[in-house]
MITOR-879319 format. One line per 5 residues: number of its first residue (from 1); their letters; for each residue x, y, z of C-alpha. Coordinates in steps of 0.1 Angstrom, whole numbers, always signed. Example, Ala and Ser with C-alpha at 12.3 -4.5 7.8 and 13.67 -1.06 7.14 Angstrom:
BEGIN
1	as	+123 -45 +78  +137 -11 +71 .
END
This chain:
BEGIN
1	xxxxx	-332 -122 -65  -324 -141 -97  -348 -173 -97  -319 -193 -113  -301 -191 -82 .
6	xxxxx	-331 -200 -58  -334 -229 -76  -304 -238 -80  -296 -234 -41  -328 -247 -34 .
11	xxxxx	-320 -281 -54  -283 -288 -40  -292 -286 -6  -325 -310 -10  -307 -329 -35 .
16	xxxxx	-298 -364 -26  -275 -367 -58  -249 -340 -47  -249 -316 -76  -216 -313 -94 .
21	xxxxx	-197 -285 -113  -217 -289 -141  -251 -281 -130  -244 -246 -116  -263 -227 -139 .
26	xxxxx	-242 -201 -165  -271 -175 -156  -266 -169 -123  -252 -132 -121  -243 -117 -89 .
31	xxxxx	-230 -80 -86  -209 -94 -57  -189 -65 -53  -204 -36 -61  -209 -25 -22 .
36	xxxxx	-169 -32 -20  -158 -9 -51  -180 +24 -33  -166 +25 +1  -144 +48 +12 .
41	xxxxx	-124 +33 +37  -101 +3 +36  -110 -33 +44  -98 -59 +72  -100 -98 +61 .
46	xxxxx	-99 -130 +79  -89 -161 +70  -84 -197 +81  -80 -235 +70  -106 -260 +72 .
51	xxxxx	-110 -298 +57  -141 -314 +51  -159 -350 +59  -146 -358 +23  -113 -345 +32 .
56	xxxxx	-111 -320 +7  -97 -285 +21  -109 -251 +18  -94 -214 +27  -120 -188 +36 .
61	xxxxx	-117 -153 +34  -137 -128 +57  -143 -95 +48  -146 -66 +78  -154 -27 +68 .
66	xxxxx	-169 +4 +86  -195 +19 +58  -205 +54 +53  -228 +52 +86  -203 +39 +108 .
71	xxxxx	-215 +7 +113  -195 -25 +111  -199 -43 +78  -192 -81 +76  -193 -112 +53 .
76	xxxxx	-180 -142 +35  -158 -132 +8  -145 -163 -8  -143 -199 +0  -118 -219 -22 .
81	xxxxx	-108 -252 -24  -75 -254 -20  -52 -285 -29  -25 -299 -10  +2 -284 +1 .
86	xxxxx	-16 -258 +18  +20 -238 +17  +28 -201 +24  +32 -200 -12  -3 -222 -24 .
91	xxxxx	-20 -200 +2  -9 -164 -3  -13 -169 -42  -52 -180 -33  -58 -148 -12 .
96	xxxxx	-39 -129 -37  -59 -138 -65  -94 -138 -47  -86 -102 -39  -77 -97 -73 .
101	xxxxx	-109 -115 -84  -131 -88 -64  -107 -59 -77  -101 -50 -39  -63 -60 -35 .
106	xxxxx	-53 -21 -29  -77 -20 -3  -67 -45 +21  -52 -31 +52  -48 -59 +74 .
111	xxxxx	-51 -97 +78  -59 -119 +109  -51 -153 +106  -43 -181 +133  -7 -192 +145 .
116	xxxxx	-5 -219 +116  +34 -214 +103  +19 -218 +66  -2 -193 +73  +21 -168 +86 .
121	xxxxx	+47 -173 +57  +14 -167 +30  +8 -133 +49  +47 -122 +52  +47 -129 +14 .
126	xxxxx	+21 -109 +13  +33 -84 +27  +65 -79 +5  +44 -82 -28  +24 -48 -7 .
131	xxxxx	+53 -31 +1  +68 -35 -35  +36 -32 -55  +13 -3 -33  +43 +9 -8 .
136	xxxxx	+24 +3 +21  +24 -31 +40  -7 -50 +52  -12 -57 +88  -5 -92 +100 .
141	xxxxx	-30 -102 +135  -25 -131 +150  -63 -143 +166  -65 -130 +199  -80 -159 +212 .
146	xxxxx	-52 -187 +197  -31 -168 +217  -50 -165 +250  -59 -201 +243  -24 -211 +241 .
151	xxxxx	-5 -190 +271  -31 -208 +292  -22 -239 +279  +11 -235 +291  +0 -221 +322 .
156	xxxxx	-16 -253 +327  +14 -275 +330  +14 -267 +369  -18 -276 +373  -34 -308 +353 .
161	xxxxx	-20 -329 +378  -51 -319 +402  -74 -320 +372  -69 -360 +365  -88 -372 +390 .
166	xxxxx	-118 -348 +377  -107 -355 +345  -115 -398 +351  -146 -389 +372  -163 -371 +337 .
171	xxxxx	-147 -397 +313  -160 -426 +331  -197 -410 +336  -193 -405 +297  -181 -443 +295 .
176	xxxxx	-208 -456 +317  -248 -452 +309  -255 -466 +343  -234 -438 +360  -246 -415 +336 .
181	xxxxx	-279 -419 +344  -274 -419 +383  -255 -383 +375  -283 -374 +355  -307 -377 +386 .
186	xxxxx	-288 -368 +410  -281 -335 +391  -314 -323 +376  -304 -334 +341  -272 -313 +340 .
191	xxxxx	-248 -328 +315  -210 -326 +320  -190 -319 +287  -157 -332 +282  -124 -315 +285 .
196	xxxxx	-108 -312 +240  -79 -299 +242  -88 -280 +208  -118 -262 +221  -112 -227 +237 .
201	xxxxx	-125 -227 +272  -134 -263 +272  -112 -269 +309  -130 -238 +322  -164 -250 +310 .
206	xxxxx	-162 -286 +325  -148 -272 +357  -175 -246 +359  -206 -273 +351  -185 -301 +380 .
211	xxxxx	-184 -273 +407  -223 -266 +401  -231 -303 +405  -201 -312 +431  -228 -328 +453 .
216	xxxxx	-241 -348 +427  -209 -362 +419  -195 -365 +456  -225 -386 +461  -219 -408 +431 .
221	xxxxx	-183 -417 +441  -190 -422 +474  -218 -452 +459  -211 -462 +431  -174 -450 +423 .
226	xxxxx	-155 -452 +455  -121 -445 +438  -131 -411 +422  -145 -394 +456  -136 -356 +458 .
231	xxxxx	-127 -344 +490  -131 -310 +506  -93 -303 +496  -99 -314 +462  -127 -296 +458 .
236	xxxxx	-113 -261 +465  -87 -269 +444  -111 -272 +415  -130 -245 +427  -95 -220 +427 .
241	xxxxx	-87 -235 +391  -122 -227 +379  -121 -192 +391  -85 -187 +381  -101 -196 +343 .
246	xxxxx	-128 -174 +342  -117 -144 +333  -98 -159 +300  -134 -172 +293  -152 -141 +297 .
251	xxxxx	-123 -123 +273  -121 -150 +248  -163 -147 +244  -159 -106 +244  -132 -107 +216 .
256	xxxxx	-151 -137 +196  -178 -112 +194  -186 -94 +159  -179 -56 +175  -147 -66 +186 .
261	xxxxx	-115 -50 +166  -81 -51 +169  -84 -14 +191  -98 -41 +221  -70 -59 +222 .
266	xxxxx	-46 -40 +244  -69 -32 +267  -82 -68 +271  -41 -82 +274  -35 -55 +302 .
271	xxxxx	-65 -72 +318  -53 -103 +319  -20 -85 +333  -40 -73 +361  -54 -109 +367 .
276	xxxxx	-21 -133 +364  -12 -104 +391  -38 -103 +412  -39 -147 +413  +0 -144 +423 .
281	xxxxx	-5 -122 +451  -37 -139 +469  -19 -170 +460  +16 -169 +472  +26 -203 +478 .
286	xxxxx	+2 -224 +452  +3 -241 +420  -16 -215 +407  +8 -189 +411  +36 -210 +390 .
291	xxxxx	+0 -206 +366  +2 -172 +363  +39 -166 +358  +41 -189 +333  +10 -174 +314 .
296	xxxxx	+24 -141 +323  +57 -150 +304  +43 -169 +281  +16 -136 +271  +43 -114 +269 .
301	xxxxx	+66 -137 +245  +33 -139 +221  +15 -110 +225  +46 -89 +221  +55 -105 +186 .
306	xxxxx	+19 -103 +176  +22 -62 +184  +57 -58 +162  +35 -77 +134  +11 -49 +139 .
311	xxxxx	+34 -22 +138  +68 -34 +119  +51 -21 +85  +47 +15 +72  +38 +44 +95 .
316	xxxxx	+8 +58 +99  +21 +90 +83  +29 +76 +57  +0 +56 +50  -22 +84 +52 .
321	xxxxx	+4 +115 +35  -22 +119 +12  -48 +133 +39  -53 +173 +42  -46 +179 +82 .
326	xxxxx	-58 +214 +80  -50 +215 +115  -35 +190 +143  -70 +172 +151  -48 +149 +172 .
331	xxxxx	-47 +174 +200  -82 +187 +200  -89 +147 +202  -65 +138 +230  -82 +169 +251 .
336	xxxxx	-116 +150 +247  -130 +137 +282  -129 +99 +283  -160 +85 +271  -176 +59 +295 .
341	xxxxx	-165 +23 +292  -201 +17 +280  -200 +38 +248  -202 +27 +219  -168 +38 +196 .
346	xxxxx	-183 +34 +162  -216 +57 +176  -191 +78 +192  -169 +85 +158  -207 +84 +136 .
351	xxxxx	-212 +118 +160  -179 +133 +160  -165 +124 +124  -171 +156 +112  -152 +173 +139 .
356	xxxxx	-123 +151 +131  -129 +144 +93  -91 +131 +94  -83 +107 +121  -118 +93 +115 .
361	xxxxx	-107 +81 +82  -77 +62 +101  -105 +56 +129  -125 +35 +101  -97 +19 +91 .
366	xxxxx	-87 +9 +127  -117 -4 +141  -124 -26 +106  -96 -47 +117  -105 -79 +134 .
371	xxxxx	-92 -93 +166  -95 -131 +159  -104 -152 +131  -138 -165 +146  -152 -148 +115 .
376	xxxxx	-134 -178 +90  -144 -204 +118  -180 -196 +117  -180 -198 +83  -166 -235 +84 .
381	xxxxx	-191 -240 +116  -220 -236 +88  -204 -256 +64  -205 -288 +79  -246 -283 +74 .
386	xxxxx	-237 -289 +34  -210 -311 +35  -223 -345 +55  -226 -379 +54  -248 -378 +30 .
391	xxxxx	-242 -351 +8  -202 -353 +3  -193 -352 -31  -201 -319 -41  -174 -303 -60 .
396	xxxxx	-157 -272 -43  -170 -241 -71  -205 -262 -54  -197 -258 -23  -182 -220 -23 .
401	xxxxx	-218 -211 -42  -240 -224 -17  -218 -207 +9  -211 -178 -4  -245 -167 -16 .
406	xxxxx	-265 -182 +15  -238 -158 +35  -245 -129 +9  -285 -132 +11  -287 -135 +47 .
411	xxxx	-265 -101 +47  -289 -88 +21  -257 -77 -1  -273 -93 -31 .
END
């Protein structure tokens, strides 16, 4: 690796004089996208919004590919600092020209992006310029998990009522040292973390770390916070809430994961289909049923226009009229045994491509696409490790260095 850019790195980060524009070295040479201009399949991007401690806001840009031996590539593509507006205009122009910048814009088959309006205009204009320019569309994804995140939210309005008193019981133990430390003692050291309304899974993880210590805390209110005691009838409320929320928890950590793709996500909203089901049948005459047919509606009003996003654009035909079917592969394929649940696909199609040389092209270019944009979000989690108290006036060309090459030397693409 070029020693100018060791140092360089090396220096910002140490540095308590937060290195400007003007002492990123002219030497530093980085064949960034060689790896992106030899594959032969398409590529699948993320991308997402963040603003820094010093207020300043950046768009990143993920970038998801199956390689020659059918494993899942992934990596930081671009992080620019982007000035206010932030509109569908500002922000399509900055993906458009990153893309451009890497000399992969005819490449890119889909996008997955959050449910920020901006956003979606920046990826619908997008679109257009695609369907004019390369007569194909690119594929808009809504994350997976905003959308499970926010049909439970609505779900919810049934049932926070029985979650305030909980609710007070954890504030005031976060309020209160004294109580704090009682709980701590009482518990074995077990913290309870809040409820933030813009953390996924946060209800479901406060619930699930209050039933494991109800004891603890059924003690503590009857001493010391006589208010706040749970009852028995409060308690398998919160135990019925808990394990009505699991299963969105268990979803929302399998799609977050860096195998998931776009092919999961059917299969994972018929699942919750099967659970919003399943809760209004054992629970007939409950809250929680009002829960699940509101999520239920509420899934099918946003999953549905996610799946016309996926599919409104140009056929699969048609994307693919230049491949040679020199017979229907598509039948030999659906008269395949179903694989165990347990297989790996990408394994599965690294074994069998050759057998199906065509629909394992579109395979690659399927499973690339991502089901949420935890990819962007992760990149902004590691941000906030450059851009602190301390260290808050780097510039943004800065900041997108030190992320962009820690991301590409930890990925060994450079």
């Amino acid at each position: 690796m070029d020693s100018s850019y060791m140092n360089f790195l090396f220096n910002t980060i140490n540095s308590e004089n937060n290195q400007s524009d003007e002492d990123v070295p002219d030497d530093i040479e980085i064949d960034r996208d060689s790896e992106l201009k030899n594959i032969d399949s398409k590529i699948a991007i993320t991308t997402d919004m963040w603003t820094s401690i010093n207020s300043s806001s950046f768009c990143a840009i993920t970038c998801h590919y199956i390689n020659k031996k059918w494993k899942m590539e992934s990596f930081l593509l671009d992080l620019i600092e982007l000035p206010y507006p932030h509109s569908g205009e500002d922000i399509s122009q900055c993906l458009l020209e990153s893309l451009d910048d890497f000399e992969i814009q005819d490449k890119i088959i889909s996008i997955t992006h959050d449910n920020a309006l901006n956003v979606i205009k920046a990826v619908e204009k997008m679109n257009t310029i695609y369907q004019e320019k390369y007569k194909t569309g690119v594929y808009s994804h809504r994350c997976l998990a905003h959308v499970i995140n926010l049909i439970v939210k609505e779900g919810f309005s049934y049932l926070d009522k029985k979650l305030i008193k909980i609710t007070d019981v954890v504030k005031k133990l976060h309020s209160s040292p004294k109580l704090l430390q009682k709980y701590m003692q009482l518990s074995g050291g077990t913290r309870i973390p809040l409820d933030v309304i813009t953390r996924w899974n946060s209800k479901y993880i406060m619930l699930s770390t209050v039933n494991k210590n109800l004891d603890a805390i059924k003690d503590l209110g009857k001493k010391y916070m006589a208010p706040f005691d749970i009852n028995d009838s409060e308690a398998r409320s919160l135990n019925e809430i808990e394990n009505f929320l699991k299963p969105f928890y268990k979803i929302t950590l399998e799609i977050s994961s860096d195998t998931s793709t776009i092919g999961t996500s059917v299969l994972f909203m018929t699942k919750i289909e099967q659970i919003l089901d399943e809760t209004s049948k054992n629970h007939p005459d409950s809250d929680l049923k009002n829960a699940a047919t509101m999520v239920g509606h509420r899934k099918k009003r946003m999953f549905m226009t996610s799946q016309k996003m996926i599919w409104k654009h140009t056929p699969i035909r048609e994307a693919y009229e230049y491949l040679d079917l020199s017979r229907d592969e598509f039948i030999d394929y659906i008269k395949e045994p179903v694989a165990p649940a347990s297989t790996n696909i990408l394994d599965w199609w690294a074994k069998n491509s050759d057998f199906y040389p065509t629909l394992s092209l579109i395979a690659k270019d399927f499973f690339a696409q991502q089901t949420t944009s935890v990819p962007s979000e992760r990149v902004f989690s590691k941000a906030v490790d450059f851009l602190t108290k301390k260290r808050n006036r780097m510039s943004g060309t800065t900041v997108k260095y030190c992320m962009c090459l820690n991301n590409w030397d930890v990925r060994d693409i450079i």
